[in-house]
Backbone as JSON, one array per atom type, in Angstrom:
{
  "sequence": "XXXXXXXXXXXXXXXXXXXXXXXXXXXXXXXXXXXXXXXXXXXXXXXXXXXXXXXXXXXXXXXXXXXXXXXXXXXXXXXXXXXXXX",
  "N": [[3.05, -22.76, -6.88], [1.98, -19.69, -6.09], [-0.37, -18.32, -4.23], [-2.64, -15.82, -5.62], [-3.78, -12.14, -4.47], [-6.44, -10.47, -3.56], [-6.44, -7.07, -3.69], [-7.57, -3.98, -1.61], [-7.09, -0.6, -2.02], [-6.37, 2.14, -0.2], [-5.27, 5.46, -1.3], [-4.16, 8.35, 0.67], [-3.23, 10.57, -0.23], [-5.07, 11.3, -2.54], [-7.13, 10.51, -2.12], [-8.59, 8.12, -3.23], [-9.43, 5.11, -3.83], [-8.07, 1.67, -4.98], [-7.44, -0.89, -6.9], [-5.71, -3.92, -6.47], [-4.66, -7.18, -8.08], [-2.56, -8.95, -7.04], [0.79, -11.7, -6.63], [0.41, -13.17, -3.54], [3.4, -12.92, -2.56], [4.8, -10.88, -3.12], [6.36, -7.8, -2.29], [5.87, -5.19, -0.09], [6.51, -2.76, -0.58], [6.5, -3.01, -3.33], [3.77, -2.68, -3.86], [3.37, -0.43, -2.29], [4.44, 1.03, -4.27], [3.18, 0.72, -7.02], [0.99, 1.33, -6.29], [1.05, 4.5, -5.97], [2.04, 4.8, -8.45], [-0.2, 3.91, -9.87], [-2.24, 6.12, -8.72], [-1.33, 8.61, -10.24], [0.8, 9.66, -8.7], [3.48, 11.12, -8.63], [6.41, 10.38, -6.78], [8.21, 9.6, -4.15], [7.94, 6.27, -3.32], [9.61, 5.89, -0.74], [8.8, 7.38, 0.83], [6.26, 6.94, 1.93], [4.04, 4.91, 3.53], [2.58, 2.1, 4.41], [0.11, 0.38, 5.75], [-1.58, -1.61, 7.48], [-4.99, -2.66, 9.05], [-3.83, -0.23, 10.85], [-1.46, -1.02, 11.5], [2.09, -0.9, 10.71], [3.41, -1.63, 7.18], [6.15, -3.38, 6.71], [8.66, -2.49, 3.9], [9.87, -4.5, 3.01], [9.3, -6.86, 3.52], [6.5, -9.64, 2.35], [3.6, -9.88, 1.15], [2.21, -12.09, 2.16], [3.74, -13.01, 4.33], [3.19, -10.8, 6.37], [0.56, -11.2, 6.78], [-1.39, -10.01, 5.5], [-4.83, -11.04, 3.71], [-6.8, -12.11, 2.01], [-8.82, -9.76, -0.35], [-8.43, -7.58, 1.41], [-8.24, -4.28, 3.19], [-5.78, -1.39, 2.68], [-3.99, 1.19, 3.63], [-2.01, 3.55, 1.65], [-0.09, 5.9, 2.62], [1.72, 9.32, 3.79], [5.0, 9.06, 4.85], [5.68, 11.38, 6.67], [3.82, 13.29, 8.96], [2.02, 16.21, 7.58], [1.69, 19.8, 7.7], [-1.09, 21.37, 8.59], [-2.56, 23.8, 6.39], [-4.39, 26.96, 6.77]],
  "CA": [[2.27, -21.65, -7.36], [1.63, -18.72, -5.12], [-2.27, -17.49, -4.57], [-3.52, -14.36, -5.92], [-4.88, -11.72, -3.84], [-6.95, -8.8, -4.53], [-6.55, -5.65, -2.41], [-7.79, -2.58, -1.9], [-5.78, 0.17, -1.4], [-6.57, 3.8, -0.23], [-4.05, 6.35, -1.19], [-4.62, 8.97, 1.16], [-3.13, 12.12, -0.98], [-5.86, 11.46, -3.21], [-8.26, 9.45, -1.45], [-8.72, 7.14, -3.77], [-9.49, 3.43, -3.61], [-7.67, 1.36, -6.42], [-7.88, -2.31, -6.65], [-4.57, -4.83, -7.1], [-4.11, -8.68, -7.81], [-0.75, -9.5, -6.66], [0.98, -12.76, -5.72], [0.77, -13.07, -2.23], [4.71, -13.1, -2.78], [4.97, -9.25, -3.42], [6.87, -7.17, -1.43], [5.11, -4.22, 0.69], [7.33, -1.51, -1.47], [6.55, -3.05, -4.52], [2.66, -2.28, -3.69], [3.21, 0.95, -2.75], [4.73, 1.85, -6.04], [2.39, 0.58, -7.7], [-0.64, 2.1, -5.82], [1.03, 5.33, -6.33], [1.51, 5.21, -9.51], [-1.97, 3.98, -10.48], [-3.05, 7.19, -8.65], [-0.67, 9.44, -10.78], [1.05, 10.41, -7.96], [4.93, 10.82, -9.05], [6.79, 10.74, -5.59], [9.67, 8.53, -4.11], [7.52, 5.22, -2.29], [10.03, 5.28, 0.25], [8.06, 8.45, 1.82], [5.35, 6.42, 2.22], [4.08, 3.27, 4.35], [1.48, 0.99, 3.76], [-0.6, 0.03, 6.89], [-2.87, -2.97, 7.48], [-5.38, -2.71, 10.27], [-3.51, 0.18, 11.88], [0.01, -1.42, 11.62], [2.93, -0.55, 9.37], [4.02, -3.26, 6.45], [7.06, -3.55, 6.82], [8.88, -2.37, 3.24], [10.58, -5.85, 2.86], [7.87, -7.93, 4.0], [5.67, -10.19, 1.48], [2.09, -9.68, 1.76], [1.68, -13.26, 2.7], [4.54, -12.7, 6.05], [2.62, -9.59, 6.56], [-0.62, -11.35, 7.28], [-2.86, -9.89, 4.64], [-5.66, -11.66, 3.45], [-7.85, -12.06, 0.44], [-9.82, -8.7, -0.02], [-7.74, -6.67, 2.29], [-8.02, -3.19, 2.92], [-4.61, -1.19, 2.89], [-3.64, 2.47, 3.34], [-0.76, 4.31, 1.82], [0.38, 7.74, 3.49], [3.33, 9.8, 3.47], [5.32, 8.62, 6.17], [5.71, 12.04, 7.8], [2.53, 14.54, 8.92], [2.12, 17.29, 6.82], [0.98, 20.59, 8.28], [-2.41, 21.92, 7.94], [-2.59, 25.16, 6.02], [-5.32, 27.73, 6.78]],
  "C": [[1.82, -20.8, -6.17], [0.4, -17.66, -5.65], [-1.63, -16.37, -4.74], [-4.12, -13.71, -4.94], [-5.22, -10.27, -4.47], [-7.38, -8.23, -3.27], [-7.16, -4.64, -3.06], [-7.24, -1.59, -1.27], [-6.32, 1.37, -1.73], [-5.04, 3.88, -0.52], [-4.47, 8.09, -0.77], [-4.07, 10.62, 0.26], [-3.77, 12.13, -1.99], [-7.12, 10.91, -2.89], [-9.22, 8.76, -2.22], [-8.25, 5.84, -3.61], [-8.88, 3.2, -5.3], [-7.76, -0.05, -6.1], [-6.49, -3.26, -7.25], [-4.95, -5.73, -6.7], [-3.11, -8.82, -7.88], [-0.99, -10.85, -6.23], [1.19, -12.32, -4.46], [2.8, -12.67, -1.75], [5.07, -11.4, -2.92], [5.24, -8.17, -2.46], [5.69, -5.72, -0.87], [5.67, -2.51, -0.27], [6.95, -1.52, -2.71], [5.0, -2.49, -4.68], [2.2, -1.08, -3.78], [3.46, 1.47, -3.94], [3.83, 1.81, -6.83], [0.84, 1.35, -7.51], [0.03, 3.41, -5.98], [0.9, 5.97, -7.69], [0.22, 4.87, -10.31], [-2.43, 5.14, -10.2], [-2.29, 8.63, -9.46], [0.09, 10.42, -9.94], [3.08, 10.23, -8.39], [6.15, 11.42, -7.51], [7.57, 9.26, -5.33], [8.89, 7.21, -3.11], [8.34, 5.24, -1.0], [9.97, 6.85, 1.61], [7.03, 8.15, 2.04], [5.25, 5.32, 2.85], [2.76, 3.17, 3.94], [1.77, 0.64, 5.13], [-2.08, -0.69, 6.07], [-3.63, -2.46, 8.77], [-4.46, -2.16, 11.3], [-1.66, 0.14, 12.0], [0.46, -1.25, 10.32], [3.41, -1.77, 8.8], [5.22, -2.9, 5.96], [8.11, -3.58, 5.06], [9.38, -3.76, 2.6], [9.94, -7.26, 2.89], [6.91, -8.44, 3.16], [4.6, -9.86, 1.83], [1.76, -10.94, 2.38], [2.21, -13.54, 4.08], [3.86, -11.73, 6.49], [1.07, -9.94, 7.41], [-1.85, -11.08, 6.81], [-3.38, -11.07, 4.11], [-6.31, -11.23, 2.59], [-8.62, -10.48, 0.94], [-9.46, -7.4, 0.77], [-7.67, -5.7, 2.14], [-7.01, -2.5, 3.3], [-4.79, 0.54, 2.77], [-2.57, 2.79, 2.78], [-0.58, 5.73, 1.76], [1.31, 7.83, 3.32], [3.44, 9.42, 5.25], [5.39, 9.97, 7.84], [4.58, 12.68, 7.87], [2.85, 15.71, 8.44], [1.52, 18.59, 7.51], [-0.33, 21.48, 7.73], [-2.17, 23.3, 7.44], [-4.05, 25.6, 6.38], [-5.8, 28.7, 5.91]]
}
């Protein structure tokens, strides 16, 4: 049986916090998708990354190889910088 964890996950093009229990077993891609579409954002995950403390999670990467931990706070961004409008 593979623990449960419960994240929290900004999604910075809305800057909203959302809250998932995943198995630790759950890919880093599969997260993002999911945190996007909780925020109604309809866009391709694989323009985005998911960062832990700074570092990128690796699309392929379980959350439990990854190093997260219970409670964990996560970002997901578009992978490239967008330019400021004035």
């Amino acid at each position: 049986m593979t623990p449960e964890l419960s994240l929290r996950i900004r999604v910075q093009d809305v800057w909203d916090d959302i809250r998932l229990a995943i198995p630790s077993t759950t890919q880093a891609r599969d997260v993002k998708r999911r945190s996007l579409r909780a925020t109604r954002i309809d866009a391709d995950p694989d323009e985005y990354v998911l960062k832990f403390r700074g570092a990128e999670v690796p699309d392929a990467s379980s959350m439990e190889a990854a190093g997260i931990v219970m409670n964990a706070n996560l970002i997901v961004l578009p992978r490239r910088r967008r330019p400021i409008l004035r």
